[in-house]
Each structure stands twice: as structure tokens, then as C-alpha cells.
N, C-alpha and C positions, 0 to 999 in steps of 0.2 A: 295375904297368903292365898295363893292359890288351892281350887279342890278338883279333883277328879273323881267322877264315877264311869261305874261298868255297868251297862246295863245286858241281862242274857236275851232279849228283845227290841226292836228298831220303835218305843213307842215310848217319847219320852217328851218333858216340857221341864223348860230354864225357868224360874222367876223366881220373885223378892220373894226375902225369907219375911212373914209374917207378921204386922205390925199390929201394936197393943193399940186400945179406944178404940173411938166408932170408927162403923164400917166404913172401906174407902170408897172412894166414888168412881166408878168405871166410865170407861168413855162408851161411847153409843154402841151396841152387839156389833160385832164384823157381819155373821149373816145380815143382817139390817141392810147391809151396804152389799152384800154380795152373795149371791146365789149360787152355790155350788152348784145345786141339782140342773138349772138351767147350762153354767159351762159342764157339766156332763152331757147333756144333750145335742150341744151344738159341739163337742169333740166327738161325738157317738157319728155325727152326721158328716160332719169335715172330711173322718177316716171311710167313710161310705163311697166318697169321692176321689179320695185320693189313701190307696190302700197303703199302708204303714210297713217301714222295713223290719224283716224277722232276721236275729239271730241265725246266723247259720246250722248250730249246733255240733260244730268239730271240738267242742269243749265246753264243759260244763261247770254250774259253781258245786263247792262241796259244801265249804264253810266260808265264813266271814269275821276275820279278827279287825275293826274297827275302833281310831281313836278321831275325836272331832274335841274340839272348842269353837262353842258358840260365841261370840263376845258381842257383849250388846252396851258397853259403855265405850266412851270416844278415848277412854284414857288406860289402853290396854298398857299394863306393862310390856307387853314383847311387842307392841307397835304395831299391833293386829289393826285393819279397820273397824269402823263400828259398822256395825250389822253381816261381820264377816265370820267364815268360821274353816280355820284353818283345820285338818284333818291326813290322815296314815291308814292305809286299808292294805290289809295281808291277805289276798284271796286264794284260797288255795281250791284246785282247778281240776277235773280230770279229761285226758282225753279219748274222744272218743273215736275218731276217726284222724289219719296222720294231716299234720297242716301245718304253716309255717305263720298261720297269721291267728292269733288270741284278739276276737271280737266281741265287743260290751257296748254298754251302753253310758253317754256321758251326754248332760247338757247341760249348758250354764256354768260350768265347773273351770277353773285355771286348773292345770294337770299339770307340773313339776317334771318336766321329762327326764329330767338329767336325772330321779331318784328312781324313775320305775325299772326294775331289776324281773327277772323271770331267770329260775329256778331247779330243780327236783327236790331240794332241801332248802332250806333257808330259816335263820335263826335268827327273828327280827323282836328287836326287845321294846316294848310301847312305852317303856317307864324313864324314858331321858329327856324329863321338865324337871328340873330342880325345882324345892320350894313346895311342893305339890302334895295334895292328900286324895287319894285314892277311894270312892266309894265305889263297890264291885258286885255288880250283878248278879248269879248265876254262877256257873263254873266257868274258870278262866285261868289259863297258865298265861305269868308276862312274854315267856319266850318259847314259841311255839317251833317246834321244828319235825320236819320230816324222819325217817331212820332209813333212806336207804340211797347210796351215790350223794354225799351232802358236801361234794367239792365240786358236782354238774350245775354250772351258771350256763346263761345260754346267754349267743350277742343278738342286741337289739339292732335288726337293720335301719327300720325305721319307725316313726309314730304318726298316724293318719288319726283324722277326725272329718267327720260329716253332718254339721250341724242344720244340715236342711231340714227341715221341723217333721218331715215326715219318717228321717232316717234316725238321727242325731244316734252317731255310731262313734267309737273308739277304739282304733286297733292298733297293735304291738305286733309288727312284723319283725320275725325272726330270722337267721343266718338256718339254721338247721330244723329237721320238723320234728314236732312231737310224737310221741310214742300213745297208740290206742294203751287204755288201760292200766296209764299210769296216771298218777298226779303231781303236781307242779304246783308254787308259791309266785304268785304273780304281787307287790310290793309296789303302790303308789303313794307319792306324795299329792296332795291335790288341794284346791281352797274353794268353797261354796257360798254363795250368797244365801241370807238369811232374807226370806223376799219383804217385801212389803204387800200386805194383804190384797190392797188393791188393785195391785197386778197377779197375782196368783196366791191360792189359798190351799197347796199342795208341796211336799217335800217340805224342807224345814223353811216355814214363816215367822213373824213376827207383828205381835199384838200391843198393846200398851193400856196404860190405868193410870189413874192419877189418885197421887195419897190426899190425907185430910189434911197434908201441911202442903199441899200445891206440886210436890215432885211427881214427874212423870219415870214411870219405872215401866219396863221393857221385858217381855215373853217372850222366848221362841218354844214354837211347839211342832209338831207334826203333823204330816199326813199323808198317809202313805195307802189309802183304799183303792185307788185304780193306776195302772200302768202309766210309763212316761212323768211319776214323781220318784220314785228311788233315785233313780239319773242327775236328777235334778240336785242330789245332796252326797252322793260319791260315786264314782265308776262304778258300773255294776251290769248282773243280765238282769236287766229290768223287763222277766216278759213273766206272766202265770206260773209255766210250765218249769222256771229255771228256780226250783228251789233250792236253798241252801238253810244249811243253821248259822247263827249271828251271835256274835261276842263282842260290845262293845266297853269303850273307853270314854266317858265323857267328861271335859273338864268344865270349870267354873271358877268366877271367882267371888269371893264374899262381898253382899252379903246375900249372895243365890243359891239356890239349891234345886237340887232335881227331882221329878217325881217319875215314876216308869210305873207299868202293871207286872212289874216282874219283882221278887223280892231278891233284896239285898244282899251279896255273896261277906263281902267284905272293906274294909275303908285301909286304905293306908296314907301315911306320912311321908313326905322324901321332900 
């Protein structure tokens, strides 16, 4: 059986639910092997040299409705990769100056083009996994929607990306322009890698332990303290200044369970 939870904050960790006898035996600390604070430094100094692309700011985030599955076993029932984690983000958006192009940030990410949809309304419902139990964060409606013009879709002309390490951008250019001072439901489908430590130790990674009967079991966690990791785990304005509030959807499957620093809204079944 599958679970989901919600978390009302982006700070969460996947692993094995808790084994009875003696303690297990962990494999060697990841700091051990890798030093965050040093790749901070030498990213502090990289950007010194070659200065980093900025958001333009003709749209802003408001909110963030977010559903992710992490899957960290080779034997996903829906055929998922292992170390992959499929995901759905409802960004809902306002504008601030008129523009035909909605720019964010994406890296590392497969982006589902044919699903992303742009808006004035949109009533996108996160709860169609059969099988599935729901633990809920926070406050959270499954079907969020705008109240005003909720038949206004807009055509997508095209979809760009610019993965050059100092831009790594994602845009949604539209037929018609947005209106200052309204908001809009911007709708990706998208799938993330779950990294391995040794290559980066930011946006969502993955850890491992070994139990007292010899199985290696599998963490993903986060890490979200400085710019250029959001991007890394869904479309997003990945910069300081672009705050939004966050609603998430996280699934799992037995026998894992999640931990967040946010308490629990509610669980459901389906």
C-alpha cells in the first residue's frame, strides 16, 4: 500500500520505519566525505567571476501546491526509477508587469511539457494515486482554485530552457500577455533526481545505513539553505527575494515514513 503525506513546509526526510534490538550500524558520516562549507566557498567565488542569471521579475510566486514521490527501492509498483521522484506543482503566480514569457528556475529536472497548462483559474486535484493514504501537513485544500474568469486558459507557444550553470532558467512563452495585478495557476508535471551525495549534498539527496541483519535501507532528505537547490527538486523562483507560501503532498511506500518540522494536518486513505 502506498502513503502520502503533506507537508505545510519544503523540510522533510523519507526512511525506514524503525527496527526493534540493537542499534543499527550506519555507514561512515557523509560530512566525512564531503564538505559542504568548502563547496560554499568555491560557489561564493565561481559566482564572483562569472555573475549569475536574475529572474526578471514580470511575475511572481504567491503560493506553492506541491505533490513529489520519492522512490528509493528498484521495485516501484508504477515503474518509477530508483533514486527518482516523480512530482506535480500548482504555482499560482501574479503579475507584475505585462509579459508573454513566465520565467523560473529548473535544473536537473525532466519537465513533462505536454502537462504544463497556464491559467486565471484552474482546479487541479493532487489525489489521483489509487491505493494511497494521505498524511497532511498544515492546511491544505485537495482542489485548489481561483474565483474569478475560471474558463481563461491561455496557449502555450512554446517552452525554453537554459541549462547553462550560471543561468539554468525555464520559460513558458505564451500567445497573449498577462495582466499586472492579477494572478494565474501555472500546472507542471516534472520528475527529479534524488542525487547521490557525492555529487551534491543540496535539493533532495540520498543517504544509506545498513541494519543488524546486513540490509542496506535508503534516506532521502533535504536541503534547501542556499540558492540554486530549490531548482534542483521542482520548477521554481529559486532566488531570496521570491517568496511564496508552500503546501505540500509527499508520497511513500511501506515500510517508510516521513518526518517534517511542521505538524501534521491530517492522513487519509484512497
Amino acid at each position: 500500500m502506498s502513503k502520502f503525506l503533506l507537508l505545510a513546509t519544503f523540510a522533510f526526510a523519507v526512511a525506514s520505519l524503525a527496527h526493534a534490538g540493537p542499534p543499527l550500524q550506519y555507514e561512515p558520516s557523509l560530512s566525512a566525505r564531503f564538505d559542504d562549507r568548502s563547496n560554499d566557498r568555491a560557489e561564493v567565488a565561481e559566482s564572483l567571476l562569472h555573475p549569475r542569471y536574475r529572474l526578471p521579475g514580470d511575475v511572481v510566486p504567491v503560493n506553492y501546491h506541491l505533490q513529489i514521490r520519492p522512490v528509493l527501492t528498484p521495485d516501484d509498483p508504477a515503474g518509477v526509477a530508483q533514486f527518482r521522484m516523480p512530482g506535480k506543482v500548482r504555482i499560482t503566480i501574479e503579475c507584475v508587469r505585462p509579459t508573454k514569457i513566465i520565467t523560473m528556475n529548473a535544473a536537473e529536472l525532466e519537465i513533462h511539457e505536454e502537462t504544463v497548462t497556464v491559467s486565471r483559474s484552474a482546479i487541479i486535484s493532487l489525489y489521483d494515486n489509487a491505493d494511497a493514504i494521505f498524511l497532511h501537513f498544515g492546511s491544505f485544500c485537495p482542489q485548489v482554485t481561483n474565483t474569478e474568469n475560471p474558463d481563461q486558459h491561455f496557449t502555450i507557444e512554446e517552452q525554453t530552457y537554459d541549462e547553462t550553470e550560471s543561468v539554468q532558467s525555464y520559460e513558458i512563452i505564451l500567445t497573449e500577455p498577462l495582466v499586472p495585478d492579477t494572478k494565474y495557476d501555472v500546472y507542471i508535471e516534472f520528475e527529479a533526481e534524488i542525487a547521490d551525495p557525492l555529487v551534491r549534498m543540496n535539493g533532495v539527496y540520498r543517504s544509506s545505513y545498513v541494519t543488524t541483519e546486513g540490509l542496506t535501507r535508503y534516506v532521502a532528505t533535504t536541503h534547501f539553505s542556499r540558492t540554486r537547490a530549490l531548482r534542483k527538486t521542482f520548477p521554481s523562483f529559486d532566488e531570496p527575494n521570491q517568496k511564496a507560501t508552500f503546501e505540500f503532498v509527499i508520497g511513500r511506500t511501506d515500510p517508510y515514513h516521513t518526518l517534517s518540522n511542521m505538524d501534521l494536518d491530517h492522513s487519509e486513505a484512497k
